[in-house]
Each structure stands twice: as C-alpha cells, then as structure tokens.
PDB file of N, CA, C and O in Angstrom:
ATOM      1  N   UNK A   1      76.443 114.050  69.742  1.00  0.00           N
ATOM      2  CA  UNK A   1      75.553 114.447  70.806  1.00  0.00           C
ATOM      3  C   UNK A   1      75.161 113.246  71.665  1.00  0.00           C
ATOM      4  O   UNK A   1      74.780 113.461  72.816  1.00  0.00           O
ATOM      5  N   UNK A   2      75.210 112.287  71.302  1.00  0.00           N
ATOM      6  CA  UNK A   2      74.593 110.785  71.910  1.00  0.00           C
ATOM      7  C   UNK A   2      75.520 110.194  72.739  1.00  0.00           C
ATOM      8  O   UNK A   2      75.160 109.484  73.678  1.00  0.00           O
ATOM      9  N   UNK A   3      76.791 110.435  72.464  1.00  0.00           N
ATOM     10  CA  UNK A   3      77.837 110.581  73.495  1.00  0.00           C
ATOM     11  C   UNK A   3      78.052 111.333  74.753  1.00  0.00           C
ATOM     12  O   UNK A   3      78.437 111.023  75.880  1.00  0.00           O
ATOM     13  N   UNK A   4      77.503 112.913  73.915  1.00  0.00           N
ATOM     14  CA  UNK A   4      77.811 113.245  75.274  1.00  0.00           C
ATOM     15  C   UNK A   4      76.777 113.534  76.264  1.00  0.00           C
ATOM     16  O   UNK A   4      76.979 114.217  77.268  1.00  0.00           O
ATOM     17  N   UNK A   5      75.110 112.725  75.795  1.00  0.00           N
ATOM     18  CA  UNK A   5      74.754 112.681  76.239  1.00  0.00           C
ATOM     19  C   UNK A   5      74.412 110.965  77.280  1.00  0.00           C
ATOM     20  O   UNK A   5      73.500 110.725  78.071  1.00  0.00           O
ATOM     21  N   UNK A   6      75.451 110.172  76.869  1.00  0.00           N
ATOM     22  CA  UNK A   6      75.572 109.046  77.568  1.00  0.00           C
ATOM     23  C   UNK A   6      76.759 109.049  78.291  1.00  0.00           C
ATOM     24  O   UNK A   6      77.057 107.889  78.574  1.00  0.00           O
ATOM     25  N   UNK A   7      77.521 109.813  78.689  1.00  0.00           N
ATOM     26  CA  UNK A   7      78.714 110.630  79.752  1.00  0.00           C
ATOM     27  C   UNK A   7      78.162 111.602  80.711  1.00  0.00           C
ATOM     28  O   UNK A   7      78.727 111.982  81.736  1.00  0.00           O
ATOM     29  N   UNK A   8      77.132 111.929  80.328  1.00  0.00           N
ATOM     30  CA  UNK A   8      76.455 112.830  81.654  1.00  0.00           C
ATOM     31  C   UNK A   8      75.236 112.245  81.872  1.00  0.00           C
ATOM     32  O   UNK A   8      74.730 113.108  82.590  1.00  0.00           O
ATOM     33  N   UNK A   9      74.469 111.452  81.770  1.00  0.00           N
ATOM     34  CA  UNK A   9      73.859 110.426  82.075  1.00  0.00           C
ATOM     35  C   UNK A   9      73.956 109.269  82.507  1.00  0.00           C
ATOM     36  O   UNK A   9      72.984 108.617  82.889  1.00  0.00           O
ATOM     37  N   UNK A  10      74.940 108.928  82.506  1.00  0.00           N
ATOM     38  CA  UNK A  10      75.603 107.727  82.691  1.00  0.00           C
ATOM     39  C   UNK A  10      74.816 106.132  82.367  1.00  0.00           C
ATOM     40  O   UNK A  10      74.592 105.106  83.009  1.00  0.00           O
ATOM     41  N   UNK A  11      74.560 106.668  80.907  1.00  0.00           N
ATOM     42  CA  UNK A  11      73.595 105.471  80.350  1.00  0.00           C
ATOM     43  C   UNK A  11      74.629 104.427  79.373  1.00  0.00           C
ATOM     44  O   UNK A  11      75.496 104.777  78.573  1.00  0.00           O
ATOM     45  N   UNK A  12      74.192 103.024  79.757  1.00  0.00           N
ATOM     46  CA  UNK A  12      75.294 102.239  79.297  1.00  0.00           C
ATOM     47  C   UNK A  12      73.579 101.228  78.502  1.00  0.00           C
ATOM     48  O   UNK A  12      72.403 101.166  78.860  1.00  0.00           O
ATOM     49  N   UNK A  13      74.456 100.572  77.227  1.00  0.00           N
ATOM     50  CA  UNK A  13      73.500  99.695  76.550  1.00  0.00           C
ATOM     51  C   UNK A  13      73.845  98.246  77.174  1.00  0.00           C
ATOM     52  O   UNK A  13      75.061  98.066  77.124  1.00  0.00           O
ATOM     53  N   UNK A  14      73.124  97.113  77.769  1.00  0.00           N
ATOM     54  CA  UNK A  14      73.344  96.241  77.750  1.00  0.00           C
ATOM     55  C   UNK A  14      72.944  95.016  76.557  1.00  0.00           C
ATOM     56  O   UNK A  14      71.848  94.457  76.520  1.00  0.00           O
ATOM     57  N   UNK A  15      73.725  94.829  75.906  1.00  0.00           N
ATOM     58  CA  UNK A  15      73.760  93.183  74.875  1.00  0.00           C
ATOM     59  C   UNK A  15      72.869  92.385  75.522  1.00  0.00           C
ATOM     60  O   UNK A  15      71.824  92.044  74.969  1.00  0.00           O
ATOM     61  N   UNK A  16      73.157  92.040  76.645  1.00  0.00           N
ATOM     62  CA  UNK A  16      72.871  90.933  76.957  1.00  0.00           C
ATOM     63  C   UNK A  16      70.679  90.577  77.482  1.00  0.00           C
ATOM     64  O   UNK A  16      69.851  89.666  77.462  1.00  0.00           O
ATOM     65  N   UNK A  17      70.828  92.382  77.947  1.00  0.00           N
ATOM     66  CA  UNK A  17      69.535  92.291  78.610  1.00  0.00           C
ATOM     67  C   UNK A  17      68.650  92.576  77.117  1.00  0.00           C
ATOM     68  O   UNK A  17      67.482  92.201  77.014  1.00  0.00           O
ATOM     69  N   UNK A  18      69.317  93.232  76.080  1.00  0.00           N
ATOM     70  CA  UNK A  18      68.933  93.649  75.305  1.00  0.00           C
ATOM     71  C   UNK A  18      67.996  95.388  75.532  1.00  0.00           C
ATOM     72  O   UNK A  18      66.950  95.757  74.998  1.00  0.00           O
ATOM     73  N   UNK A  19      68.967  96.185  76.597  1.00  0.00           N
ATOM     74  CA  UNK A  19      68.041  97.111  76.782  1.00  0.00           C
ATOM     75  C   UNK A  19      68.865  98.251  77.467  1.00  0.00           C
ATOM     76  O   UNK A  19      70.026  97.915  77.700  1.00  0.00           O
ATOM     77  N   UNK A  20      68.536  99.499  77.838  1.00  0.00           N
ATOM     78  CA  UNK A  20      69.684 100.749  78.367  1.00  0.00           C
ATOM     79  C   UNK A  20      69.245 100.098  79.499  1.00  0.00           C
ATOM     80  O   UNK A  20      68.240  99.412  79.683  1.00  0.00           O
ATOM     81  N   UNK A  21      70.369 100.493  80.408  1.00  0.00           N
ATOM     82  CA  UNK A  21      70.593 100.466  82.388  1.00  0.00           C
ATOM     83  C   UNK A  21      71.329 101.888  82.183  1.00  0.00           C
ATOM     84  O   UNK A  21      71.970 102.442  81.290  1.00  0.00           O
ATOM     85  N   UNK A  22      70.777 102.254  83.829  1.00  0.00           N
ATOM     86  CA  UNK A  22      71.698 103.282  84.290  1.00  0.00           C
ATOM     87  C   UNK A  22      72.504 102.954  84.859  1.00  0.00           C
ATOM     88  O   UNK A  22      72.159 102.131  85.707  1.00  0.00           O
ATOM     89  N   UNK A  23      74.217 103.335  84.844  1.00  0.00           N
ATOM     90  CA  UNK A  23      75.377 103.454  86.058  1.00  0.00           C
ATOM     91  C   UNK A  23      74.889 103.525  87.409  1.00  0.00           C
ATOM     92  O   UNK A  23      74.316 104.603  87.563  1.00  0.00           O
ATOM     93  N   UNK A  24      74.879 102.823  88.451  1.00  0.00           N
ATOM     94  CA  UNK A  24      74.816 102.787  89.658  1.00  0.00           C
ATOM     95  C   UNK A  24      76.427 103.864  90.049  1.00  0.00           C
ATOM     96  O   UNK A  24      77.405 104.165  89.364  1.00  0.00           O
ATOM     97  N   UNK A  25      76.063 104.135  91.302  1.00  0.00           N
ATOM     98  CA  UNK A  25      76.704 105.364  91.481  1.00  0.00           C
ATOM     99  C   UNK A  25      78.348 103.986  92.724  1.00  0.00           C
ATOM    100  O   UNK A  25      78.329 102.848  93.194  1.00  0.00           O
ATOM    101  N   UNK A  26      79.190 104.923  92.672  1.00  0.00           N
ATOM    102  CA  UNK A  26      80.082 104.126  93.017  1.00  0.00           C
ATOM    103  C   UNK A  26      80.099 104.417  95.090  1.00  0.00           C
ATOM    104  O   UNK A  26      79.742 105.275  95.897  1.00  0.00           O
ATOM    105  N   UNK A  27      80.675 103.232  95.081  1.00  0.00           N
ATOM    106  CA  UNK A  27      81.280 103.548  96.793  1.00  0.00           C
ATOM    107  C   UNK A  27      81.493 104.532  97.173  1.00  0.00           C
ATOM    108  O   UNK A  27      80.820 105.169  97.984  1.00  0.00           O
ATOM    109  N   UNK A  28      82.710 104.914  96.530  1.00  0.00           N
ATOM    110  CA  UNK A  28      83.062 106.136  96.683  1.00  0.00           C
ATOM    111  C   UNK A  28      82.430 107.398  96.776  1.00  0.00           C
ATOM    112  O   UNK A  28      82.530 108.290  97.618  1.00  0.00           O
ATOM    113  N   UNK A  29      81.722 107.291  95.685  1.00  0.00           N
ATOM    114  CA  UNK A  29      80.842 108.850  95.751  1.00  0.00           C
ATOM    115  C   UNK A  29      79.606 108.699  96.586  1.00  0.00           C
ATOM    116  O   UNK A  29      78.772 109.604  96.586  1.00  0.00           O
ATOM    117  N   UNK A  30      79.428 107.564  97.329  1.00  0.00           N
ATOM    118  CA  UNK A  30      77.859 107.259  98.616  1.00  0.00           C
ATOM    119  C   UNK A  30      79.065 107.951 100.181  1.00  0.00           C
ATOM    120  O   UNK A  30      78.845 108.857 100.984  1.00  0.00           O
ATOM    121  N   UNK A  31      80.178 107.090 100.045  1.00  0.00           N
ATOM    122  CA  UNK A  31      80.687 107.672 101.206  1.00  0.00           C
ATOM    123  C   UNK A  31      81.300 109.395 101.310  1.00  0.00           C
ATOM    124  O   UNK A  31      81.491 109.933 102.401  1.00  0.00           O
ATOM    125  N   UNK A  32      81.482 109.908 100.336  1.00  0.00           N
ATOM    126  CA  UNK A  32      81.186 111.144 100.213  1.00  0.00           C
ATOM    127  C   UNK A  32      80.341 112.065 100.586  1.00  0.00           C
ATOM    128  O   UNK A  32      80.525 113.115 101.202  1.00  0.00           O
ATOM    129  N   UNK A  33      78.992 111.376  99.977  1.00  0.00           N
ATOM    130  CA  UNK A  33      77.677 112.277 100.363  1.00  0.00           C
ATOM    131  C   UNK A  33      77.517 111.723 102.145  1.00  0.00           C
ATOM    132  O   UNK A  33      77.190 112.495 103.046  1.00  0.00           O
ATOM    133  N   UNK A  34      77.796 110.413 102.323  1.00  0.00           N
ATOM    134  CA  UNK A  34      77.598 110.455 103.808  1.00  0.00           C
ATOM    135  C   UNK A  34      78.540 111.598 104.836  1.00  0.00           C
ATOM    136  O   UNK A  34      78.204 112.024 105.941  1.00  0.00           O
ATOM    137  N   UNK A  35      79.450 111.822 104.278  1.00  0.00           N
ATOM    138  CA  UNK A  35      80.261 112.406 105.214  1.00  0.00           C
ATOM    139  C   UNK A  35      79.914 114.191 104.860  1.00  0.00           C
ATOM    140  O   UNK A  35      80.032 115.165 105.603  1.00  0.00           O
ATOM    141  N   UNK A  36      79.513 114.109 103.607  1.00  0.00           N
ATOM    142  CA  UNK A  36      79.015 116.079 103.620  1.00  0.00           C
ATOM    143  C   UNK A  36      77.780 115.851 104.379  1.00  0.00           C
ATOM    144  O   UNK A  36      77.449 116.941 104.845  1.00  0.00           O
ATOM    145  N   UNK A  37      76.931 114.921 104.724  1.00  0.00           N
ATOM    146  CA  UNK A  37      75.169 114.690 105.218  1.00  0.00           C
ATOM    147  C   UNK A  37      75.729 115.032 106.441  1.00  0.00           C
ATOM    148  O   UNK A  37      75.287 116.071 106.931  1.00  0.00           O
ATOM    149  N   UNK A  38      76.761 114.311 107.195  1.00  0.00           N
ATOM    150  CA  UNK A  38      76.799 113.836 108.706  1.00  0.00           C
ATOM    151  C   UNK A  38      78.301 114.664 108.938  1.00  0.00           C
ATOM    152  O   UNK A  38      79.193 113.882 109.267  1.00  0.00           O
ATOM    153  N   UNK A  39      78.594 115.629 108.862  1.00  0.00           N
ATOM    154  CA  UNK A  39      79.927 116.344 109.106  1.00  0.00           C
ATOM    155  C   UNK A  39      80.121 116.275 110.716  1.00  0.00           C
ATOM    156  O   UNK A  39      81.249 116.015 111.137  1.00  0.00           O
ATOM    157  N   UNK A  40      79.316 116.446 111.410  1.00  0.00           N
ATOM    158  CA  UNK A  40      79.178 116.373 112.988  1.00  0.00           C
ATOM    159  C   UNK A  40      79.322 114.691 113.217  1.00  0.00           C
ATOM    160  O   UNK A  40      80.328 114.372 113.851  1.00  0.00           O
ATOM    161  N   UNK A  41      78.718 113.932 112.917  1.00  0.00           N
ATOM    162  CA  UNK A  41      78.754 112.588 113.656  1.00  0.00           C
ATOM    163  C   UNK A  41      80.820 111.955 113.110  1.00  0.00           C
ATOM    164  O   UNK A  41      81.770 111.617 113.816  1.00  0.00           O
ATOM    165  N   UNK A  42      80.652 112.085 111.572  1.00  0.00           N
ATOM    166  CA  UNK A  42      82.636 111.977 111.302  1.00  0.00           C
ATOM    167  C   UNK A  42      83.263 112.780 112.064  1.00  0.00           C
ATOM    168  O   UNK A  42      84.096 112.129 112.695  1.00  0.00           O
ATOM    169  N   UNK A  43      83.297 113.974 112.360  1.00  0.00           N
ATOM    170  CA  UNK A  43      84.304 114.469 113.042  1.00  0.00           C
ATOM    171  C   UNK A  43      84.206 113.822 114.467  1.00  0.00           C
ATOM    172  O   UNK A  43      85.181 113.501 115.146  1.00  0.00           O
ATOM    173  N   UNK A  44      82.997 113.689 114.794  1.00  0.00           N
ATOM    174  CA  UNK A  44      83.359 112.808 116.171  1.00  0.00           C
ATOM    175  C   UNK A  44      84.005 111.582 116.197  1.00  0.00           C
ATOM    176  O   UNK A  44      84.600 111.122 117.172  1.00  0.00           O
ATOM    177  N   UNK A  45      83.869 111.024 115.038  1.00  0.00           N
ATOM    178  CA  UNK A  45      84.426 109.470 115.080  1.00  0.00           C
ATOM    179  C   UNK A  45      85.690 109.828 114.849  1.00  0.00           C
ATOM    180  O   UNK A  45      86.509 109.106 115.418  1.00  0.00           O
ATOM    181  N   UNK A  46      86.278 111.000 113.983  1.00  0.00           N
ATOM    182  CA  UNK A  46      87.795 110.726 113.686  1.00  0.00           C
ATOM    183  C   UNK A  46      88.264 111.158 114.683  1.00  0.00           C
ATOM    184  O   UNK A  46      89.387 110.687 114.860  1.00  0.00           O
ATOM    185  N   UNK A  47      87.802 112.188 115.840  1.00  0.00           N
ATOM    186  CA  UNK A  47      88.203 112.642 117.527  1.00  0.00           C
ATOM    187  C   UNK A  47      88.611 111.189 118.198  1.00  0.00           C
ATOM    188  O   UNK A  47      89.726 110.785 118.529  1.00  0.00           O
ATOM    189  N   UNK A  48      87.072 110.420 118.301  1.00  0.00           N
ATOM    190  CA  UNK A  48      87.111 109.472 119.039  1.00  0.00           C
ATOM    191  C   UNK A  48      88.347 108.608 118.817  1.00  0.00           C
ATOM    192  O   UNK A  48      89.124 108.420 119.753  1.00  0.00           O
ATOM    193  N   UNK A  49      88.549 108.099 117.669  1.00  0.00           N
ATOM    194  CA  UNK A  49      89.716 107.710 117.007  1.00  0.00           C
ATOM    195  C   UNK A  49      91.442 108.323 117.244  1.00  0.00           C
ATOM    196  O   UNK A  49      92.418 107.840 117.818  1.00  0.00           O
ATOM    197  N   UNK A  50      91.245 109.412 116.603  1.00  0.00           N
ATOM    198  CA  UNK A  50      92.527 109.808 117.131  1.00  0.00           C
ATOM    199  C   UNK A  50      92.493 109.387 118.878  1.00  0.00           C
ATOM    200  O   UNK A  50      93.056 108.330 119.162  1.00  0.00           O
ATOM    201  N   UNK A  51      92.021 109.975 119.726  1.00  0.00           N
ATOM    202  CA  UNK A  51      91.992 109.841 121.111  1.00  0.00           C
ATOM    203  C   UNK A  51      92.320 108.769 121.829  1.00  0.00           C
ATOM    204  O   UNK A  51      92.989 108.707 122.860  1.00  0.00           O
ATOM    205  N   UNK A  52      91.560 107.537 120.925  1.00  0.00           N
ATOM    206  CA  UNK A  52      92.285 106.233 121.854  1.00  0.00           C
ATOM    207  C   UNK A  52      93.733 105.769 120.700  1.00  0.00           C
ATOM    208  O   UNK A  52      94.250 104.686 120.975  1.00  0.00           O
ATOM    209  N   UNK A  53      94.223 106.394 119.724  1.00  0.00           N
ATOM    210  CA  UNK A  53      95.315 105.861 119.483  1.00  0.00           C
ATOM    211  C   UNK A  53      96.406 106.725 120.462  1.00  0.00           C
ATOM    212  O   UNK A  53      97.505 106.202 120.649  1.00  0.00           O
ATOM    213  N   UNK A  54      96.169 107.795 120.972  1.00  0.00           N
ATOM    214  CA  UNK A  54      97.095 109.012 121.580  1.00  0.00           C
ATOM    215  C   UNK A  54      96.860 108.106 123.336  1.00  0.00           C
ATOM    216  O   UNK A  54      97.770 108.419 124.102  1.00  0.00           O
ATOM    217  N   UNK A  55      96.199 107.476 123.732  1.00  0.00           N
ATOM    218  CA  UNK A  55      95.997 106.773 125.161  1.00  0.00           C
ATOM    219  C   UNK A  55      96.592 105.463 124.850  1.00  0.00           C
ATOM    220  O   UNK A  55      97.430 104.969 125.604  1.00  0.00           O
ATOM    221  N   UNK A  56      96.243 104.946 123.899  1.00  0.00           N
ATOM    222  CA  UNK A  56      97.395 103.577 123.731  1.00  0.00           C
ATOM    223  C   UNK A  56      98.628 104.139 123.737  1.00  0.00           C
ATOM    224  O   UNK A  56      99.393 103.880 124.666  1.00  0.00           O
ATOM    225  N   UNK A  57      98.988 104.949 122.757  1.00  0.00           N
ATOM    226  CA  UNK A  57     100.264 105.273 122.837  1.00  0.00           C
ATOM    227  C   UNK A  57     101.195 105.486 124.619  1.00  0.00           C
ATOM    228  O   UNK A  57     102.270 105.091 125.068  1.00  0.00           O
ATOM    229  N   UNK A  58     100.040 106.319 125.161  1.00  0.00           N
ATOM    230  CA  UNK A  58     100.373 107.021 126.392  1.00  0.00           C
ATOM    231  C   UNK A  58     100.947 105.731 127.518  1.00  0.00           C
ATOM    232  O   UNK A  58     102.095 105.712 127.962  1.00  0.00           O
ATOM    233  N   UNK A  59      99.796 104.615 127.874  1.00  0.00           N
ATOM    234  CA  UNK A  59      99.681 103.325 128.201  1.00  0.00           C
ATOM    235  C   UNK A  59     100.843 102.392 127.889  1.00  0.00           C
ATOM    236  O   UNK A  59     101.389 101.695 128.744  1.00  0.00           O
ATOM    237  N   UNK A  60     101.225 102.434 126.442  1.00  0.00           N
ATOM    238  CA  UNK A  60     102.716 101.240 126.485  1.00  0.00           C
ATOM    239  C   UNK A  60     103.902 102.291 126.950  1.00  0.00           C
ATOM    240  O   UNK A  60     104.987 101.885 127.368  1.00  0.00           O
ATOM    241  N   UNK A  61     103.556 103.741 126.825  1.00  0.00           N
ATOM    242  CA  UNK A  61     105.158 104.807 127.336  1.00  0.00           C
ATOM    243  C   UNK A  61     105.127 104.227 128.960  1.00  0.00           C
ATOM    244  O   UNK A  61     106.015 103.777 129.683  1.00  0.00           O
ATOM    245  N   UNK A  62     103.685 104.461 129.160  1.00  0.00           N
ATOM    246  CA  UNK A  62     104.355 104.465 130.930  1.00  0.00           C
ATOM    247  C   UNK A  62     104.265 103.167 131.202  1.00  0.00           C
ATOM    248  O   UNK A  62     104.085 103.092 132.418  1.00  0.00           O
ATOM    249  N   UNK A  63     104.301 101.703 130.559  1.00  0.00           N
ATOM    250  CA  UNK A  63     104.395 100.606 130.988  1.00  0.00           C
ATOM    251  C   UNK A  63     105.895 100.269 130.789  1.00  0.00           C
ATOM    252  O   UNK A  63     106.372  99.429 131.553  1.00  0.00           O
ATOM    253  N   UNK A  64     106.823 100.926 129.691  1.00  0.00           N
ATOM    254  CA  UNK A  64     107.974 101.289 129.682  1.00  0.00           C
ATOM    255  C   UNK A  64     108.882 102.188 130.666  1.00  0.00           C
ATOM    256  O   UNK A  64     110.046 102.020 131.030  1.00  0.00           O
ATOM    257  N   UNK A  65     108.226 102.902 130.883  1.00  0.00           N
ATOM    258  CA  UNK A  65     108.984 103.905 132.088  1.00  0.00           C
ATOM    259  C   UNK A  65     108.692 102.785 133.519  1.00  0.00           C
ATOM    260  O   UNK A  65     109.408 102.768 134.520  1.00  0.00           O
ATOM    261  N   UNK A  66     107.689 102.062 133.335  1.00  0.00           N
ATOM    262  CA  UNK A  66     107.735 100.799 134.532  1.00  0.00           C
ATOM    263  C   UNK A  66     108.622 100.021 134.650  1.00  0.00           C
ATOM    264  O   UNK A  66     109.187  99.485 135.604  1.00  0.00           O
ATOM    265  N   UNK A  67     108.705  99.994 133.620  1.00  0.00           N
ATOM    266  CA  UNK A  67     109.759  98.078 133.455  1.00  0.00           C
ATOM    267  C   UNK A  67     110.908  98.561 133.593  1.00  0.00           C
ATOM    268  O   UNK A  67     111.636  97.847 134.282  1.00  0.00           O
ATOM    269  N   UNK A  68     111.592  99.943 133.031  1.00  0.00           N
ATOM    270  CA  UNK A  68     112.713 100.618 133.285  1.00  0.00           C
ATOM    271  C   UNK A  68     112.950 100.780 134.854  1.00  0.00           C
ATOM    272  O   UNK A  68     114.122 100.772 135.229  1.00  0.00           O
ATOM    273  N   UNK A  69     112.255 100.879 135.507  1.00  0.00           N
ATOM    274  CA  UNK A  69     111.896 100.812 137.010  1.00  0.00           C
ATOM    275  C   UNK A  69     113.175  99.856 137.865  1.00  0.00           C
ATOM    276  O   UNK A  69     113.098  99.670 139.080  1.00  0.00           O
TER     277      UNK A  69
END
C-alpha cells in the first residue's frame, strides 16, 4: 500500500535532507496545462507562425522567378 501510495502522490524520501519532498511537476506537463488554459492565444501563435513561413516561402519563389528574368 505505501507504494502505491508514493506513485500517486508522488512522494520521494530524501537521505540527504533527512525528510519526504514532493515531485515537482515536469516541463512538460506545465506546458500542457498552458496550452489547454490558453487554446485561443496557441492557436494564434501556431497561425501566426505557419503564415510567415508560407510568405517567406512566397518571397524567395518570386525572387527566383526574378533572377530567371
């Protein structure tokens, strides 16, 4: 039981402090909750994003169709 209640708790013993700490939660799972919090502000950034890679793209075609000139 002490197991599996230190797997869903995420309680670790430290030696050193001589005392329990809790698991700090990882990168990963903060940028997660940011992106379910803010679903409107990411989708704008990955728009914004896609958008100027599709205008660069656009920009070296017709600086090519120039030089072909």
């Amino acid at each position: 039981m002490e197991y599996a209640n230190d797997e869903i708790f995420k309680i670790r013993y430290n030696t050193n402090l001589n005392r329990l700490e809790l698991k700090g939660e990882s990168w990963i799972k903060k940028f997660n909750k940011i992106i379910k919090k803010n679903k409107l502000l990411v989708s704008t950034i990955i728009a914004l994003i896609v958008l100027i890679n599709v205008n660069i793209v656009m920009i070296f075609a017709f600086m090519k169709n120039l030089q072909a000139i």
